[in-house]
C-alpha positions in Angstrom: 79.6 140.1 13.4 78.1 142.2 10.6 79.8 144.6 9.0 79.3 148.6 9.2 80.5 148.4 5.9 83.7 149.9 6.6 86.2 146.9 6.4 85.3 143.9 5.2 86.4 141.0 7.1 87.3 139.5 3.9 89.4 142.0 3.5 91.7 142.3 6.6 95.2 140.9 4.5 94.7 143.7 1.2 93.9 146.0 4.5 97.3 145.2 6.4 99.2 145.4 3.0 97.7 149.1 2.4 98.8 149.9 6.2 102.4 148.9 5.5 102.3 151.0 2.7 102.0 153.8 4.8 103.5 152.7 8.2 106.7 153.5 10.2 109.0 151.2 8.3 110.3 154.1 6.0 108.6 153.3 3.0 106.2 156.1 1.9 102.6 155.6 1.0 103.1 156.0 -3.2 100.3 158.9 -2.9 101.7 160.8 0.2 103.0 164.1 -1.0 104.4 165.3 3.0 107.3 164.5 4.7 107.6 161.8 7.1 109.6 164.1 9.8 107.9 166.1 12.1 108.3 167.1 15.6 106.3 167.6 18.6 104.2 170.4 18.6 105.8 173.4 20.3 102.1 174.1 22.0 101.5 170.9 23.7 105.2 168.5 24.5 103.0 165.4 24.1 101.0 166.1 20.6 102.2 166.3 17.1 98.6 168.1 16.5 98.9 171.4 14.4 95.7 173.1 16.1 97.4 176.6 16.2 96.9 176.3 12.5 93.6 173.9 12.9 91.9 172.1 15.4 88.8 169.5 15.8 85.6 171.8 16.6 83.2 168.3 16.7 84.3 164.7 16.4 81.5 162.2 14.6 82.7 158.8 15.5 81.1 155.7 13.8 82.1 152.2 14.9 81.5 148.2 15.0 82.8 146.5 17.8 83.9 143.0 16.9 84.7 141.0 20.6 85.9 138.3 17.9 88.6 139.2 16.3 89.1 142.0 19.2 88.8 145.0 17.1 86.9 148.7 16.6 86.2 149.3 13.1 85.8 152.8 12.8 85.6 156.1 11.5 86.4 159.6 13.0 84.9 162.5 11.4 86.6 165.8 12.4 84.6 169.1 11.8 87.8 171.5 12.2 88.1 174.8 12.5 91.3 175.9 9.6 93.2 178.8 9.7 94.0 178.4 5.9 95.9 175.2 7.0 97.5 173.5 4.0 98.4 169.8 6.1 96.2 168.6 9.3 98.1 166.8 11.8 96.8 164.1 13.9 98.4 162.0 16.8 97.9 157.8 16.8 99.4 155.2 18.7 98.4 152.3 16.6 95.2 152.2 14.5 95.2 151.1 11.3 94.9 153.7 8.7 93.0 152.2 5.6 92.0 155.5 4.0 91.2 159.7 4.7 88.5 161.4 3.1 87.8 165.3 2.7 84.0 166.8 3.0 80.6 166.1 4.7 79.2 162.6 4.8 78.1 161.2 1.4 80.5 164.2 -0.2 83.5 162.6 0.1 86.5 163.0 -1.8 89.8 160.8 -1.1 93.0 163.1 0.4 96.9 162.3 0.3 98.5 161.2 3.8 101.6 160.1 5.1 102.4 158.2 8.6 105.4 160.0 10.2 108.0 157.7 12.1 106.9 156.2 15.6 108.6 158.3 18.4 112.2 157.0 20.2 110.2 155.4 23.0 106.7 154.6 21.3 104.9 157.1 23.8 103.6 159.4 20.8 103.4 157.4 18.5 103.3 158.7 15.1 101.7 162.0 13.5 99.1 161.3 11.1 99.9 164.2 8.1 96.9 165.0 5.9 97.2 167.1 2.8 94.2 169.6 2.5 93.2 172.8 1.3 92.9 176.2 3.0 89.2 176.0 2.6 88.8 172.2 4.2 86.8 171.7 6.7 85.8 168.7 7.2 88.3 165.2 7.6 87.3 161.7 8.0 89.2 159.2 8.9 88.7 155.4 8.6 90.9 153.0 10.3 90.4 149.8 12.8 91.8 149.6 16.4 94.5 146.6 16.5 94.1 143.7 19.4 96.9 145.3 21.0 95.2 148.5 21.3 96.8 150.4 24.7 93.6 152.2 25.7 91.2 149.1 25.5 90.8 146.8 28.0 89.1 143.1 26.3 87.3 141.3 29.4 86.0 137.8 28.4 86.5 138.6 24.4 86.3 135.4 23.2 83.0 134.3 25.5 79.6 134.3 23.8 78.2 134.9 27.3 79.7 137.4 28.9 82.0 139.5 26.7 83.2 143.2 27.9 85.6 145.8 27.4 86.6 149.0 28.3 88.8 152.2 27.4 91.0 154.3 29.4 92.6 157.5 27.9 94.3 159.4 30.5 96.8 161.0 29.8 97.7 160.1 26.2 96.1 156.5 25.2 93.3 158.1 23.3 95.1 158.1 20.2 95.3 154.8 20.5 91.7 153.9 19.5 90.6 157.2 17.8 92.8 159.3 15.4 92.5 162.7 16.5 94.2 165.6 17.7 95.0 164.5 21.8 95.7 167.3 23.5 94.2 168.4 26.5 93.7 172.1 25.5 92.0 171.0 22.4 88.6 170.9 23.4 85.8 169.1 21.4 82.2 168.0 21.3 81.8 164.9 19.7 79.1 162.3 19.0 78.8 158.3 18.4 76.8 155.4 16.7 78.5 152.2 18.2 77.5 148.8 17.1 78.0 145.9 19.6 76.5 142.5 20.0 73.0 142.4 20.2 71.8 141.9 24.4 75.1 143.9 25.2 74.7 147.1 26.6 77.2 150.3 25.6 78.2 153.6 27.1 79.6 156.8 26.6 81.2 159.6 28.4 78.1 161.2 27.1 74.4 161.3 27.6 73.3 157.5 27.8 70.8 154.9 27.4 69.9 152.8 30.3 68.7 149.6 28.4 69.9 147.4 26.2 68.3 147.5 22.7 67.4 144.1 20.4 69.9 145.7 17.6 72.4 146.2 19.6 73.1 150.0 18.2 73.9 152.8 20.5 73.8 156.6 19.3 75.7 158.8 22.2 76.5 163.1 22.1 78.6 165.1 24.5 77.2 168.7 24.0 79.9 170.3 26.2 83.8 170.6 24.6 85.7 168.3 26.6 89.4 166.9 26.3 90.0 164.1 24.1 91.6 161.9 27.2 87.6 161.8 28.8 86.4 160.3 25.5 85.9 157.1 27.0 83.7 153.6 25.8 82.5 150.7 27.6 80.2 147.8 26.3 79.0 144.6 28.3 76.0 142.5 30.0 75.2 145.9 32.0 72.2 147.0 33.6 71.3 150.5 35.5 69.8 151.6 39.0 68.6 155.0 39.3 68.3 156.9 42.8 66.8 160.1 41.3 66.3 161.7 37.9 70.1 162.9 38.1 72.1 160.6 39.1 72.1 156.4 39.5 74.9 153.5 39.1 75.6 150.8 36.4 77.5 147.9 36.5 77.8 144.6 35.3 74.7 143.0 36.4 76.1 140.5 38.9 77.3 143.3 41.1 74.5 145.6 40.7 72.8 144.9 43.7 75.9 145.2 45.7 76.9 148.8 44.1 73.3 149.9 44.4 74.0 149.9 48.2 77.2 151.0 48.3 76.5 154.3 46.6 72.9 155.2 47.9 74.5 158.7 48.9 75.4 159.8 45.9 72.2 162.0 45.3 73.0 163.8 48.7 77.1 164.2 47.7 76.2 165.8 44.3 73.8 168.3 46.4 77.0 169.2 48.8 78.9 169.5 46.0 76.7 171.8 43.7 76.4 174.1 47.4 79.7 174.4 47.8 81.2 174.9 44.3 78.3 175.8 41.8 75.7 174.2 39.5 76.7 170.8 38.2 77.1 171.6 33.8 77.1 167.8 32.7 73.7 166.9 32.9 73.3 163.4 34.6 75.8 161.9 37.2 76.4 158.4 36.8 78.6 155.6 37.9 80.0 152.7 35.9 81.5 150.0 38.3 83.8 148.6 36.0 86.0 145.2 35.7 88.1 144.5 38.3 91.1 144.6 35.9 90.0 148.7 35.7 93.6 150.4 36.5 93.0 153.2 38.6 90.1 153.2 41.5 88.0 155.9 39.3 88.3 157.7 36.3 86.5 161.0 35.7 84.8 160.7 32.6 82.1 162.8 31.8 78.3 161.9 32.8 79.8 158.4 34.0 82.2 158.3 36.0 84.1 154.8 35.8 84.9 153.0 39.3 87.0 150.3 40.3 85.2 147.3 42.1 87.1 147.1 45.1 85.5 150.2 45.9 82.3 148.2 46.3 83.7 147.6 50.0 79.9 146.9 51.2 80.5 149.2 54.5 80.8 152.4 52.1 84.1 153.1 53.4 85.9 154.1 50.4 83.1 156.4 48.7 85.8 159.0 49.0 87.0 157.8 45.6 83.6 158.6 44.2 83.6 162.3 46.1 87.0 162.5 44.5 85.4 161.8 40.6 82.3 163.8 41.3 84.7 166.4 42.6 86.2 166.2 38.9 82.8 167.7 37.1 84.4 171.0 38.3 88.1 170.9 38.6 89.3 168.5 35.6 86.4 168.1 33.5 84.6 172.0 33.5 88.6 173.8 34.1 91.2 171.5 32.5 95.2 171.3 32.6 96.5 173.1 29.9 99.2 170.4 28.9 100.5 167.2 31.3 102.8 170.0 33.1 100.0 171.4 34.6 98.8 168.0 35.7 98.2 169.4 39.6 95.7 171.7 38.6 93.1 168.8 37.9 94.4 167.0 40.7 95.4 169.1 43.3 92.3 171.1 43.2 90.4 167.7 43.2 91.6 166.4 46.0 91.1 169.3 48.1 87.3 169.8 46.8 87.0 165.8 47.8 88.1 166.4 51.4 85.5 169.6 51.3 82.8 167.1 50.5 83.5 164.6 52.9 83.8 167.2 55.4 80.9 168.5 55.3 78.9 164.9 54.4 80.4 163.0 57.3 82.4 165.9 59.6 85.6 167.9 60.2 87.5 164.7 61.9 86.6 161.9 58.9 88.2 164.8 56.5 91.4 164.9 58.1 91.6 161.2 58.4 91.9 161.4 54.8 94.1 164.3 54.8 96.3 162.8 57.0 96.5 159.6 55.1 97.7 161.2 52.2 99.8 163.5 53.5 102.1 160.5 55.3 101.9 159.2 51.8 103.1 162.4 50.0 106.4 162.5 52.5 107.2 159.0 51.3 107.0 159.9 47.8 109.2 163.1 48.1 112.2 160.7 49.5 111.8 158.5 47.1 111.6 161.5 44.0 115.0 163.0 46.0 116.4 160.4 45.5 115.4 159.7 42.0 117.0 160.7 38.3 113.5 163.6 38.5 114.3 165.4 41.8 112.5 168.6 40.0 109.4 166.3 39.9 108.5 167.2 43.5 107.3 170.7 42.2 104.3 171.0 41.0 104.9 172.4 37.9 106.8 169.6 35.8 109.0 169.4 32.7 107.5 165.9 30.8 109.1 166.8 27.2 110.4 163.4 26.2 108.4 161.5 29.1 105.7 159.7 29.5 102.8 162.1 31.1 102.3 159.1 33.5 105.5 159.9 35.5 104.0 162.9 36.4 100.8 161.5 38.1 102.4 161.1 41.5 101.1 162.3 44.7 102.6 165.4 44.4 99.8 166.2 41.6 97.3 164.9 43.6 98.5 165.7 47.4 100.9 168.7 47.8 98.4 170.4 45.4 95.9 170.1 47.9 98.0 171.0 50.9 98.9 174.2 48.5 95.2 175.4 48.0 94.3 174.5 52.0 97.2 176.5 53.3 95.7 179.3 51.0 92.3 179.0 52.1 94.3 179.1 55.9 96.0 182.1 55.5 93.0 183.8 53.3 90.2 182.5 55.1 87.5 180.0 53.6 84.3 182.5 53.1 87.6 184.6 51.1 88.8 181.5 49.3 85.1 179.4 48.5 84.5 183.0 46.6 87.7 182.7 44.9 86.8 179.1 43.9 83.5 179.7 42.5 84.7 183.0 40.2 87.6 180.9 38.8 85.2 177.6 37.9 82.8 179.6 36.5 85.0 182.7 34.6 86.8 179.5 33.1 84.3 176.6 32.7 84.9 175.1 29.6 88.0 175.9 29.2 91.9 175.0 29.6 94.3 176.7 32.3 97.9 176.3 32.4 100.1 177.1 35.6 101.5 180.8 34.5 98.0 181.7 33.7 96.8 179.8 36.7 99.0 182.4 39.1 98.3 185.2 37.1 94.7 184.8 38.2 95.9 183.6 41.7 97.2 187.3 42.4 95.4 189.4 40.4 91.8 187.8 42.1 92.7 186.5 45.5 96.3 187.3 47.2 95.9 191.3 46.2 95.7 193.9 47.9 95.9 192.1 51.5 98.0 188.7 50.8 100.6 189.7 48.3 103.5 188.4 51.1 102.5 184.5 50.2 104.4 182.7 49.0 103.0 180.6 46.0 105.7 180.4 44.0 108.1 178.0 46.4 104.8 175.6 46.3 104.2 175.4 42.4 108.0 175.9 41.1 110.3 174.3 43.8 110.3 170.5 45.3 109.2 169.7 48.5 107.0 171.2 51.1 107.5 174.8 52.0 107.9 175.9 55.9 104.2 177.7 55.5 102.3 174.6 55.1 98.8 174.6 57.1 98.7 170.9 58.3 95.6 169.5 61.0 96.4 166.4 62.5 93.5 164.0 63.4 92.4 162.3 66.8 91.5 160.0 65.7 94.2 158.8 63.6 96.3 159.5 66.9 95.0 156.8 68.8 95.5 154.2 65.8 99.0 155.0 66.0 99.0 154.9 69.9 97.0 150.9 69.4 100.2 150.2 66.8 102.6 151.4 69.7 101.0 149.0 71.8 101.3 146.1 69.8 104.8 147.1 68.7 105.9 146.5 72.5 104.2 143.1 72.4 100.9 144.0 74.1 97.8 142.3 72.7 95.3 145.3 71.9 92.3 142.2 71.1 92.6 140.8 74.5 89.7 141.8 76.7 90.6 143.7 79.8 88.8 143.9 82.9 88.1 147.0 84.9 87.2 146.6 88.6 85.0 149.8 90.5 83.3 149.5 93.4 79.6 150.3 93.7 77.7 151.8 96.8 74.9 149.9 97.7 72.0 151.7 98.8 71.4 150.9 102.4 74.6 148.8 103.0 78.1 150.0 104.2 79.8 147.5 102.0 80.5 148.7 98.2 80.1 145.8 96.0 82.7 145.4 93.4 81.7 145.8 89.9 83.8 144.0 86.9 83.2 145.2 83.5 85.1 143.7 80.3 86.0 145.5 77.4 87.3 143.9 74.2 88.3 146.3 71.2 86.0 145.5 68.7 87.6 146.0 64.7 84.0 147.2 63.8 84.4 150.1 66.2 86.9 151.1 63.5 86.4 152.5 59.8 89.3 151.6 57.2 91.4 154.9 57.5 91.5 154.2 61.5 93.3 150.1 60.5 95.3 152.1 57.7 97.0 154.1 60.0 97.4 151.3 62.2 98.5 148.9 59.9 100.9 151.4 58.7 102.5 152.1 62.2 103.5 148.5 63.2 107.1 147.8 63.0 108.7 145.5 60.7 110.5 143.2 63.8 106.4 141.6 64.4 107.1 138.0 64.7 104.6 135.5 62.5 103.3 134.6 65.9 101.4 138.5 66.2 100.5 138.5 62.6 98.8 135.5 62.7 96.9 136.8 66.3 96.3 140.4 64.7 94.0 138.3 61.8 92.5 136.1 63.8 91.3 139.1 66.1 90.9 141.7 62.8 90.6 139.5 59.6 92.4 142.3 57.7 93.0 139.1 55.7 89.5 139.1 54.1 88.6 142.6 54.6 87.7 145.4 51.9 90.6 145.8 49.5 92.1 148.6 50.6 92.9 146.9 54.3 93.8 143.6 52.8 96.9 145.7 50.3 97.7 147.1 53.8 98.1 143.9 55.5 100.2 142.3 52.8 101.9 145.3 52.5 103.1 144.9 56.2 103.7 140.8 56.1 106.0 141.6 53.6 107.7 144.2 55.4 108.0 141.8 58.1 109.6 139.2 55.6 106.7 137.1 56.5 105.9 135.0 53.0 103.2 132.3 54.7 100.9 134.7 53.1 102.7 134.0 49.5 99.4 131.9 48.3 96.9 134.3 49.7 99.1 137.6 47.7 99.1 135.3 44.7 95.3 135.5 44.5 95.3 138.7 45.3 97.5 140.2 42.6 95.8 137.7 39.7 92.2 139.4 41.1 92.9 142.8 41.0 94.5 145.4 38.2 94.4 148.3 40.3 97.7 149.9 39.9 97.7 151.4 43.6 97.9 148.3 45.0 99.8 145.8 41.7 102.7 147.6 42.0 103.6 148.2 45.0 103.0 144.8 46.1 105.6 143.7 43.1 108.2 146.2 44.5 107.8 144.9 47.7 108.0 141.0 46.9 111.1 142.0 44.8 113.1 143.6 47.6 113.9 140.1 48.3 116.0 139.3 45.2 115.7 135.3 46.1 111.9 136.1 45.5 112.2 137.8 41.2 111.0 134.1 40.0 107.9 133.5 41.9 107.0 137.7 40.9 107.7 137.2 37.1 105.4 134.0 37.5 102.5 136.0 38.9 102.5 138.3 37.0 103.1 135.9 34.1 99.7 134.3 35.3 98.5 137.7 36.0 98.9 139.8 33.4 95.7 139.2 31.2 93.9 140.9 34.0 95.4 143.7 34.1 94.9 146.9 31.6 97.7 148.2 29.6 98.9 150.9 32.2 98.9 148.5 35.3 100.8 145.9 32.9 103.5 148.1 31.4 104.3 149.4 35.0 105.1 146.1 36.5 106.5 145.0 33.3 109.2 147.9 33.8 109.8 147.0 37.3 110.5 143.3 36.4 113.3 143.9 34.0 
């Protein structure tokens, strides 16, 4: 591929000697006058970033994407803000540092810097320490992303057909492709030229083309300051559907009549959502269905939110996910966590404005399905944290110093913050609480909260004068689930469990079952007797109702009922999300005929929800550690860098 004209292929070897120069390994780069020590910052446990003493205002990136040799060659030009700063401080995880400039574009003059040592557990990474002057303002940093980069994902890198890759930067991975201060409460705007293959399309977390151009050069801008973890990049054979002037879908172009479908009420759930929390600030709302290796089932970023295939279920059954991202454009993305502690208040309060979407897109009942779902989920979790070397991680508040932010992105984030803000909006009322909601996204758009300040505004704008008896602090501070939870059990969910009781006592819910009533004839004495058969049919059914039923049947079911249960159901070749239930349960019934089946199943999919708990499962049989390290052996090349070093950890 051609050059930008920032490194030389030619060049790579004099590039990796100038890197050692500079790297981890103790030796100091000859024209580094800093230290190589420094700590964590004291404003943000999971950045070495200075930005009390100056920060990015506006991030100019520049960079050639080479599917070759499975690289970014880039620049990062950081406009910052400097309190008479004498050192700038950046956080990496990995680029290649070939050299750092000082002034605008074209003005350039070369600066001192020294690569501090790589953290105990190579979470960090390092801090990138800049000498400057008081009066600096602007940075630039060149550098190339290594093929080990943790935030990229390289899909088919080596194909001249059909090459593709993607980033993912929550919470900390960012500095793993782009130098630069990651910190959520660092808030930028930033803008791109990105050069990729010519016929390949690329995207942005930013305002977006929607065809491909014949020299394959992209320019992108985000106008609003967001986080440097929604900085996010994709590039492939992609092409777009809109369904109005605001919103549409892309996706890789052998799927995009399938997701076209899927999502057709996506124009209607971005009015609901605008009517019940506010205008929408971003501009367009799109979707990116991304590779299947994609670790999460969506990812909020900016103007295009990125969704996992499986959601594609083709009955839209699971376009909760995308209520859930959307839902992020206000709580996430417009109000952000202040550092990784404060994790629940993107999540929580996401969660919650989901179900208030669905609720009012599909009714009351379908929203506590959902609830419900979760909430059986959450209780699981909490024994498991109990029991665990975190027991404090079932508050929502947490204490990551020296963690990985990841271990913190538990249902207790996503879930028990919910339950918090719906037994507030219980005991205040909802007209009282949707007010409440609406003043705090719109008095703090823009802009990071942390939890103290979070319940500062909590009492001073909804609990006084009339509520100042609840108790919010046992929900945010203290594990588990306080005695004033407001919980709403569904009907429907009922009767799924009551079908699973059935079936546990060795009834056959598929088999079709006659009812006899006798009918009076007009004109005759004799009633004639009537016989009507009813077979339960699994269509009747949406996915939460088989969840729930899936989830209730015990683990004594002999291979005899499985095997009936499919043939009447075909949970077996169902949507994702009922086919990780079903050989969820198999295994829970030690039933391994499905072995070849869960094989396939693990090597097609990267999404963590289901990759990992199907490994912990297979592995609660010890005689069965081979035949997981060889999937996953097999498996691993599918699966992005945060599904991968999850099930690597659960292996050794």
């Amino acid at each position: 591929m051609r050059s930008l004209g920032l490194f030389p292929l030619n060049s790579i070897w004099f590039f990796l000697l100038l890197v050692l120069l500079c790297s981890c390994k103790g030796e100091k780069n000859p024209r580094a006058t800093l230290t190589e020590t420094l700590d964590v910052s004291a404003l943000d446990p999971h950045s070495y970033a200075n930005f009390n003493e100056l920060k990015t205002k506006h991030l100019s990136l520049e960079l050639e994407v080479s599917f070759k040799h499975k690289t970014l060659y880039g620049i990062a030009r950081h406009q910052v803000i400097n309190h008479k700063a004498h050192k700038a401080v950046f956080d990496i995880n990995g680029p290649l540092i070939q050299k750092v400039t000082l002034g605008p574009k074209g003005q350039e003059t070369e600066a001192d810097f020294v690569i501090g040592k790589m953290d105990k557990d190579s979470i960090l990474g390092q801090p990138l320490i800049v000498t400057i002057t008081p009066e600096t303002e602007y940075i630039n940093i060149y550098y190339q992303t290594g093929p080990n980069c943790r935030a990229i994902e390289w899909v088919n890198s080596n194909s001249e057909q059909d090459p593709f890759l993607y980033t993912q930067g929550q919470a900390i991975l960012t500095r793993s492709w782009i130098p630069l201060q990651d910190a959520p409460s660092n808030r930028i705007t930033y803008d791109a030229s990105v050069q990729v293959n010519p016929g390949l399309l690329a995207l942005m977390s930013a305002e977006n083309p929607t065809t491909t151009n014949s020299e394959g050069k992209y320019r992108f801008a985000m106008r609003h300051p967001i986080p440097s973890y929604l900085i996010a990049l994709t590039v492939g054979n992609i092409a777009y559907h809109p369904y109005s002037n605001r919103c549409g879908v892309y996706a890789p172009v052998h799927l995009l009549q399938a997701a076209s479908v899927e999502f057709q009420e996506l124009p209607e759930m971005l009015r609901v959502a605008e009517q019940l929390f506010g205008p929408y600030a971003w501009g367009r709302y799109d979707l990116m269905v991304q590779h299947p290796s994609f670790p999460f089932g969506g990812m909020e970023n900016p103007c295009l939110t990125f969704i996992n295939p499986a959601i594609v279920a083709g009955d839209k059954s699971l376009v909760s996910v995308v209520a859930h991202e959307l839902a992020h454009s206000w709580s996430g993305n417009l109000v952000t966590n202040e550092t990784w502690n404060d994790f629940w208040l993107n999540e929580g309060f996401t969660v919650f404005l989901e179900h208030r979407i669905m609720e009012e897109m599909h009714g009351k009942e379908y929203s506590n399905m959902l609830s419900e779902l979760e909430w059986n989920e959450l209780n699981e979790e909490l024994m498991f944290i109990k029991k665990s070397n975190h027991p404090e991680d079932a508050a929502l508040y947490l204490h990551l110093k020296n963690r990985d932010p990841d271990e913190g992105m538990t249902t207790v984030a996503y879930v028990k913050g919910a339950y918090f803000l719906k037994t507030l909006e219980h005991r205040v009322g909802r007209k009282h609480f949707d007010t409440f909601l609406s003043l705090y996204f719109s008095k703090h758009r823009f802009q990071s909260m942390s939890t103290q300040k979070f319940t500062t505004y909590l009492k001073e704008k909804l609990l006084k004068p009339d509520f100042t008896t609840f108790d919010y602090r046992s929900w945010i501070f203290e594990p588990g689930i306080p005695k004033n939870v407001y919980f709403e059990a569904s009907q429907r969910l009922s009767f799924m469990r009551t079908l699973a009781q059935k079936t546990n006592a060795g009834e056959d819910i598929f088999k079709p079952q006659k009812t006899v009533t006798w009918v009076k004839v007009p004109g005759r004495t004799k009633k004639r007797k009537k016989i009507k058969v009813v077979r339960l049919k699994p269509e009747d059914y949406c996915t939460q109702e088989w969840i729930m039923y899936l989830r209730n049947l015990t683990q004594t079911l002999p291979l005899k009922t499985l095997r009936s249960i499919d043939r009447n159901a075909h949970f077996s070749q169902a949507n994702r999300e009922i086919q990780f239930e079903w050989y969820m349960l198999n295994l829970r019934c030690n039933q391994w005929s499905i072995a070849p089946e869960l094989q396939q199943f693990l090597q097609s999919t990267g999404r963590r929800k289901y990759v990992l708990p199907l490994f912990k499962a297979v592995i609660a049989d010890s005689t069965r550690l081979d035949w997981a390290k060889e999937v996953f052996t097999k498996s691993k090349n599918n699966y992005h860098s945060v599904t991968r070093k999850s099930v690597e950890l659960l292996l050794k």
